[in-house]
C-alpha positions in Angstrom: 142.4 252.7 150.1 138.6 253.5 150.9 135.3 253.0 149.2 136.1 248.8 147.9 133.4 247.0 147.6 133.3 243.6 148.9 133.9 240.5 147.1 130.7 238.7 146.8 131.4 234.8 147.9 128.9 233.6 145.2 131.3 234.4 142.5 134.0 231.5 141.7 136.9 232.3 139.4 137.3 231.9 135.6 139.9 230.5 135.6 169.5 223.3 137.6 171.8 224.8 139.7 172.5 228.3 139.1 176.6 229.2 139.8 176.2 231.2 143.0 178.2 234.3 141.8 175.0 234.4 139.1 172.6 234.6 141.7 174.5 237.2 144.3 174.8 239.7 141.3 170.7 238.8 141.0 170.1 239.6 144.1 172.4 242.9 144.2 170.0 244.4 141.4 166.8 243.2 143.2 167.8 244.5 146.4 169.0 248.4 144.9 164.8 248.6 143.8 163.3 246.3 146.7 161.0 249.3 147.6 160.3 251.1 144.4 159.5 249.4 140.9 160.7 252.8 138.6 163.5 252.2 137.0 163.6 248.1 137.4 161.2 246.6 134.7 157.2 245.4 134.5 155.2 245.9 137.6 153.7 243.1 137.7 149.9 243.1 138.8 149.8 246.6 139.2 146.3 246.8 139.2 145.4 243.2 139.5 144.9 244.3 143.6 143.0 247.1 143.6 139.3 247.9 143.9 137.5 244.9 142.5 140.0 243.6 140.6 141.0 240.1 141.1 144.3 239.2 142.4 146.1 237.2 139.7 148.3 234.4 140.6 149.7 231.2 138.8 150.4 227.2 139.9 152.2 225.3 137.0 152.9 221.8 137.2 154.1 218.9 134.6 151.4 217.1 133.1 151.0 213.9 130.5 154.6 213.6 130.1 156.5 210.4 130.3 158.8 211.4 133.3 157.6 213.5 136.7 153.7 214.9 136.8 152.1 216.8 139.2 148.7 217.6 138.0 147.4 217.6 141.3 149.0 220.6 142.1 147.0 222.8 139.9 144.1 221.1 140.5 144.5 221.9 144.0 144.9 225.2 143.4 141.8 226.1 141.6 140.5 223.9 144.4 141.5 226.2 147.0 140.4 229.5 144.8 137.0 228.0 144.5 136.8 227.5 148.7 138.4 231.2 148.8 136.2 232.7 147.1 133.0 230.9 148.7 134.3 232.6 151.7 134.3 236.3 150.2 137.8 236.1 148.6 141.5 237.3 150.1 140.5 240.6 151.8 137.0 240.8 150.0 138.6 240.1 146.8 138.2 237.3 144.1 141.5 234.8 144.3 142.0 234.2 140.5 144.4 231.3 139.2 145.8 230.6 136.3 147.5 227.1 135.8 150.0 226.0 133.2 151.7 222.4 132.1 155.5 222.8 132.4 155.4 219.3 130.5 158.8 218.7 131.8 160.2 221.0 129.4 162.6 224.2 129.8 161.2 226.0 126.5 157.2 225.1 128.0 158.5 225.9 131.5 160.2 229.9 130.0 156.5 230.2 128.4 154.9 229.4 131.7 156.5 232.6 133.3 155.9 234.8 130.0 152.2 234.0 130.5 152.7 234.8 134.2 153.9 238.3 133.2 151.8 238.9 130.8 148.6 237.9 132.9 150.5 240.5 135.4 150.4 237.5 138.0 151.3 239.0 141.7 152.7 236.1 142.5 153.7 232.0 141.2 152.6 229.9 143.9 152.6 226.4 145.1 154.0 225.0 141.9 156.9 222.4 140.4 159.6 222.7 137.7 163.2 221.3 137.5 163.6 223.6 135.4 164.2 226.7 137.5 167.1 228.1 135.8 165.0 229.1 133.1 161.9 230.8 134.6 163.4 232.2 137.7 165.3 234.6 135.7 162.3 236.0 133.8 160.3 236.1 137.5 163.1 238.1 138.5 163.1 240.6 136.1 159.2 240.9 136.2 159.9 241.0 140.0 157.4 238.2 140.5 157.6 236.3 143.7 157.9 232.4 143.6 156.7 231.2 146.7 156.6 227.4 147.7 158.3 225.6 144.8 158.2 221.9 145.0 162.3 222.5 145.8 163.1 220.5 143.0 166.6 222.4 142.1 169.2 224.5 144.0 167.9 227.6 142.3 164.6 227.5 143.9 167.2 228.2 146.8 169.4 230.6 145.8 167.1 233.1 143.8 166.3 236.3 146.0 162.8 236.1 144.9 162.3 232.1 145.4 160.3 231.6 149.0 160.4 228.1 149.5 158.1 226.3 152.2 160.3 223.1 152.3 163.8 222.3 151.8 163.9 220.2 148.7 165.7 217.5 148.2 168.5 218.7 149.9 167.0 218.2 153.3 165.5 214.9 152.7 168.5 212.9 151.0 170.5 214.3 153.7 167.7 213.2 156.6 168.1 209.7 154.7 171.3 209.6 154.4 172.0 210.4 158.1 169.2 207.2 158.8 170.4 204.9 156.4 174.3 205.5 158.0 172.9 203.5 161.1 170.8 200.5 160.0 172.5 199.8 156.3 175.6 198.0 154.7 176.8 199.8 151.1 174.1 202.3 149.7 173.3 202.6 146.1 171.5 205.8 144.6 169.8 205.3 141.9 168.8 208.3 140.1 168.0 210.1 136.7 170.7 211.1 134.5 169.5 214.6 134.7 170.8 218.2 135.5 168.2 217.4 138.5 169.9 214.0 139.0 173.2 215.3 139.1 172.2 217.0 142.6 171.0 214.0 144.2 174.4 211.9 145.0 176.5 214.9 147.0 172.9 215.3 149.2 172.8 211.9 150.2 176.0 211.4 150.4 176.6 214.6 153.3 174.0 212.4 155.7 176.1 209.2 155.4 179.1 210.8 155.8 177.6 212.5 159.1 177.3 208.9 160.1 180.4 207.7 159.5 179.3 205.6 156.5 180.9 205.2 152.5 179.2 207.3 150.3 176.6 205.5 147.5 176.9 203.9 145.0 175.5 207.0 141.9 173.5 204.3 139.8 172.3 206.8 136.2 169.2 205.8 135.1 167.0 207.1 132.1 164.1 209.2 133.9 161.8 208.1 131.0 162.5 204.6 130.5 160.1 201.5 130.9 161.8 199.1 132.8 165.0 199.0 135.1 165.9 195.6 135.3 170.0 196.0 134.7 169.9 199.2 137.2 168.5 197.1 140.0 171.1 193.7 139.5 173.8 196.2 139.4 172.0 198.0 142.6 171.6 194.5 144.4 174.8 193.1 143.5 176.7 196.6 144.7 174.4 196.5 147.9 176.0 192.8 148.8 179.1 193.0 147.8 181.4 190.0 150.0 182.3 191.1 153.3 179.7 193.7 154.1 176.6 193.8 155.6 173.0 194.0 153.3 173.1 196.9 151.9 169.9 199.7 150.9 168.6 200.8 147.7 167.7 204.2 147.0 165.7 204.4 144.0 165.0 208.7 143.6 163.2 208.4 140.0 160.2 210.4 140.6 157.2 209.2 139.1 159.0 206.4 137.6 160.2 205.0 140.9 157.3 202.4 140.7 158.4 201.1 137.5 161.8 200.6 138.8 160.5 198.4 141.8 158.7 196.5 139.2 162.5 195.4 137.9 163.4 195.3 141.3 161.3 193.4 142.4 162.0 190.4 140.3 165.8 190.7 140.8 165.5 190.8 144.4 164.6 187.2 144.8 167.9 186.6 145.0 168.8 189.0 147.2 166.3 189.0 150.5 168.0 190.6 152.6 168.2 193.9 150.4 166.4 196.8 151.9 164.9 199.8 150.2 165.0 203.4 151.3 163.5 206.9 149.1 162.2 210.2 150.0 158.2 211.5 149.9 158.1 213.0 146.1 159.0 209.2 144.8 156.7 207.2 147.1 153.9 207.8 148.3 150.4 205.7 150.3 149.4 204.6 146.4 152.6 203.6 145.4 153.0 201.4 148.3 149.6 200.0 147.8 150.3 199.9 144.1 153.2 197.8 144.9 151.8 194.9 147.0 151.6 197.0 150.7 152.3 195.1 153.3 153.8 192.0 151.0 155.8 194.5 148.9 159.7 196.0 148.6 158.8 198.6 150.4 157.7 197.4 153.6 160.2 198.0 156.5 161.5 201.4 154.1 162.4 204.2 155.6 161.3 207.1 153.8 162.0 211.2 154.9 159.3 213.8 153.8 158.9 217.1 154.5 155.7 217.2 156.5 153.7 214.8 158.9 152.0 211.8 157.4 148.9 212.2 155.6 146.9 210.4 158.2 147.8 213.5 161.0 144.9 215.8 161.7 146.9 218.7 160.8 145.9 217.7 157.8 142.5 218.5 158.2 141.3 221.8 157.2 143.2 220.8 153.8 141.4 218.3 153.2 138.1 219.9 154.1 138.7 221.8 151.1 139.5 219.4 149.0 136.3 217.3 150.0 133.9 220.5 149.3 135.6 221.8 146.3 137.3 218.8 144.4 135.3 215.8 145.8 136.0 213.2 143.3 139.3 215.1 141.0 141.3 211.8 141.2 144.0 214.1 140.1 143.8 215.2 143.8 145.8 213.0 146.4 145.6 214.6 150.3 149.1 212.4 150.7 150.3 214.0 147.8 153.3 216.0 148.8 153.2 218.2 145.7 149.4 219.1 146.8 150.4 218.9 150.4 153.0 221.4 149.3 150.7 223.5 147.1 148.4 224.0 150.7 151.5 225.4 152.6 152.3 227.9 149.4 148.6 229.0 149.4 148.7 229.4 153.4 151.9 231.9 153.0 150.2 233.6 150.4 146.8 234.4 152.5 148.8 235.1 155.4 150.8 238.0 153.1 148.1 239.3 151.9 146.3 239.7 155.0 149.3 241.4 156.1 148.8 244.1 153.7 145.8 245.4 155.0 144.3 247.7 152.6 147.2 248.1 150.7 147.5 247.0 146.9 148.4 243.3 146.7 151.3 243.9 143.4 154.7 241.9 143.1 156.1 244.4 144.6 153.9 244.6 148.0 153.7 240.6 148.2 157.8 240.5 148.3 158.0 243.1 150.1 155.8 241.9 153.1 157.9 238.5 152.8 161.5 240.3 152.7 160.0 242.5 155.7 160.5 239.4 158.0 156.7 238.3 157.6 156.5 235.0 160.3 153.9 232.5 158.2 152.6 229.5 160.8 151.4 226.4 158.8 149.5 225.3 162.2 152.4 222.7 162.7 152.9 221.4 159.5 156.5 222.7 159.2 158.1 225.2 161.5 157.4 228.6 161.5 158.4 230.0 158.4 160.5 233.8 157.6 162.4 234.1 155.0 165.8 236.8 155.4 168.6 237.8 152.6 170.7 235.1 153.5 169.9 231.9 155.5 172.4 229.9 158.1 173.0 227.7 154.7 174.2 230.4 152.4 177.6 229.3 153.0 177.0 226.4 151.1 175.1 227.7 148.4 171.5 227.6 149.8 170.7 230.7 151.0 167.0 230.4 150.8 166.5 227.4 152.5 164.6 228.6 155.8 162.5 225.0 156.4 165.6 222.5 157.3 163.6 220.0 159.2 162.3 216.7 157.7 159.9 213.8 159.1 161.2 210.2 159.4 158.1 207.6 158.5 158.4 204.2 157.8 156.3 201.6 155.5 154.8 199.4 158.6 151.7 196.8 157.8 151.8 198.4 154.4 151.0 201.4 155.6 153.2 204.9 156.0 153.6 206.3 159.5 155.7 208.2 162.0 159.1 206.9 162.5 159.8 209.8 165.2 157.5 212.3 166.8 159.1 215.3 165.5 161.2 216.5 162.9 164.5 216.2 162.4 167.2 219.0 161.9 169.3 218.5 159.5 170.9 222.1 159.5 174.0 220.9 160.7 173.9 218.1 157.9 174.1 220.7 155.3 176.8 222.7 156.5 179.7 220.1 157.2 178.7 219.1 153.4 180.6 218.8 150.4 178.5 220.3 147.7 181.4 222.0 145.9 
C-alpha cells in the first residue's frame, strides 16, 4: 500500500463450556475460509485498516454489577490507546477503542459482540466475560479474533478464534491444587453456583490428585450474596474433621471473595489452625490490605497467578503508561490481573500488527498473522506465546491453551511475593486430568 499518511501523535481517540464436538465442527468451517473472507460472512474491519482510517478494536468488561467487575480493564485500554497514539499510532495509524459493560449478563454480553461487528472491530482484545458461549459464536461468524480473554471459561479455550495469553483457571486451580496436596489436611472449594462455578472443582481437584491428596470438599455458594457465614462453618468444620490434619480453605468467589472472609473470619476463631489458599482474580495486594494485611486470614496463603508479582520490574513499561495516561483512574490497579492481563492482550495485538507491515490490518489479516505461527514475547511476563490448531491439551478439551505456566506467591508481612523464582508447569497437571 503506498502513499499513507502518517498518523499524527497529537490526535487521541474518540472513543460456559462449549461440548467439544461443537467447537471442532466450528473450527472445520473457520479453517475451509482461513485465507479468503468470500463466501464466509461480514468482513469485519474491512476498511477500518487502510489509509487513515483508524483501526477499530473493542475491551468489554463487567461493570456496577453485584457479582465479578473489571472496570479496570477498559479503562486500561483507552489508557493504552491514549499512550499509542501519543506515539504516532500502530504503524502511523490512530488505535481506536471501543469499551462495553458485559454487566455479568449473557443477553448484555451477545450485544457486546453485535456492537463489535457492527463498529467492524478488527479484533476484541484484552477483555472478561463468563459468558463466552454466547459471544464467541457471533465473533466466529463475523470472523473476529478474541485475543487475551480473562480465561474465565473453557470456551475461551476451545474456540478456533479465541487467542488466550493465560491459561485461565484451569492452570491456576491445578498449580494450587498440586501446592496445597503438600502442606494441607482436607481441602474445601468454595465456589459460585454458576455454569462458571461448575468448572472450578474437577481443576483443583487434578492438582491434588497429582499429589496424592482427597479431592475438595465443592462448597456452592450464591456469587451475589452478602454474607457467607454458614459456607465458612461448614468449610472450617469439613477442613478439621477428627483424625486429619488442619485443613485449607479455598474461597474462588471473585469479587465477592472478600465478603466471604468477612464471615470467615469470625468463624475461624474457633478454628486457628485453618489455612486459606485462592488464585490471583479473587485476591489481590487491596484485598489483603482490605482484610487486615499482615494480622489478616490471609497471611501465610498461598495464592497461584498467572504472571510475576506486581512489585517485579517487568512491570514497568505498564505502568509507565498507566502513570502518564490514567494517573489518578482509581479504576486502574497495576496488581490488577484483569489490567495486567489487558497489557499482555494489547502487547499481542501491536506485535500483530507490526507484523503486517503495510498490509491492511482486517479480521481476517490479524488471525491470519496469529494462525501463521506469529511468536508474541511479553518481555518475560509469560512465556513466549504462539498459538497452533491444536495445543498439547486438546486431548482434554483445551486446545487453545498455549500459556500453561503459573507463579506461586505467598501473603508474607501482609504483603504478596514470590513463592518460587519461576513458573511452574503444570502441562502435565492437565493431561492426567479428569475433566470428563
Amino acid at each position: 500500500m503506498t502513499g499513507r499518511r502518517r498518523f499524527r501523535s497529537s490526535f487521541l481517540p474518540t472513543i460456559t463450556p462449549r461440548p467439544v464436538r461443537a467447537t471442532v465442527r466450528s473450527a472445520a468451517a473457520l479453517v475451509a475460509c482461513a485465507s479468503f473472507a468470500a463466501g464466509c460472512g461480514v468482513v469485519p474491519g474491512a476498511t477500518g485498516g487502510a489509509g487513515d482510517d483508524p483501526i477499530t478494536v473493542m475491551t468489554w468488561a463487567p461493570e456496577d454489577t453485584k457479582a465479578t467487575n473489571k472496570p479496570g480493564m477498559p479503562a486500561f485500554a483507552q489508557a493504552y490507546a491514549r499512550w499509542v497514539n501519543a506515539r504516532g499510532g500502530l504503524g502511523g495509524r490512530e488505535l481506536k477503542v471501543l469499551t462495553c459493560n458485559d454487566r455479568n449478563d449473557s443477553v448484555a454480553a451477545a450485544k457486546c459482540a453485535d456492537r463489535a461487528i457492527e463498529e467492524k472491530a478488527v479484533a476484541v482484545v484484552g477483555s472478561y466475560s463468563q459468558y463466552g458461549d454466547t459471544f464467541l459464536p457471533s465473533l466466529e461468524g463475523a470472523g473476529i479474533p478474541y485475543i487475551g480473554g480473562y480465561g474465565v471459561t473453557n470456551a475461551e479455550f476451545t474456540s478456533p478464534l479465541s487467542y488466550p495469553v493465560n491459561g485461565g483457571q484451569p492452570t491456576l486451580l491445578a498449580g494450587l491444587g498440586r501446592e496445597l496436596a503438600r502442606r494441607c489436611g482436607p481441602v474445601a472449594l468454595v465456589r459460585p453456583d454458576s455454569i462458571a462455578g461448575d468448572e472450578l472443582p474437577p481443576l483443583l481437584d487434578s492438582g491434588l490428585r497429582a499429589g496424592r491428596h482427597p479431592e475438595a470438599a465443592d462448597q456452592l455458594a450464591d456469587e451475589d450474596a452478602t454474607e457467607y457465614a454458614s459456607q465458612s462453618t461448614r468449610a472450617l468444620e469439613y477442613s478439621t474433621r477428627a483424625g486429619a490434619e488442619p485443613g485449607c480453605v479455598v474461597p474462588a468467589l471473585g469479587d465477592r471473595t472478600s465478603t466471604f472472609m468477612d464471615s470467615f473470619r469470625r468463624a475461624r476463631e474457633d478454628y486457628p489452625d485453618v489455612r486459606t489458599a485462592t488464585v490471583l482474580g479473587s485476591v489481590d495486594q487491596t484485598v489483603i490490605n482490605a482484610n487486615g494485611g499482615a494480622s489478616g486470614p490471609y497471611e501465610g496463603s498461598y495464592i497461584t497467578g498467572w504472571y510475576p508479582v506486581a512489585s517485579d520490574p517487568r512491570w514497568d513499561v505498564m505502568k509507565k503508561v498507566i502513570s502518564e495516561q490514567a494517573f489518578g483512574d482509581n479504576r486502574i490497579d497495576p496488581a490488577d490481573a484483569g489490567v495486567q492481563t489487558t497489557w499482555i492482550a494489547y502487547t499481542v495485538f501491536k506485535k500483530v500488527v507490526e507484523s503486517l507491515g503495510d498490509d491492511e490490518v482486517t479480521g481476517d489479516s490479524v488471525r491470519a498473522a496469529l494462525n501463521r505461527g506469529l511468536k508474541v514475547s511479553t518481555g518475560g511476563l509469560t512465556p513466549t506465546l504462539q498459538w497452533r490448531f491444536q495445543d498439547v491439551l486438546a486431548s482434554v478439551g483445551y486446545p487453545r491453551l498455549v500459556n500453561r505456566k503459573v507463579t506461586l506467591q505467598v501473603v508474607r508481612d501482609g504483603r504478596l511475593v514470590a513463592a518460587r523464582k519461576n513458573f511452574i508447569d503444570v502441562t502435565r497437571t492437565l493431561q492426567d486430568a479428569d475433566l470428563g
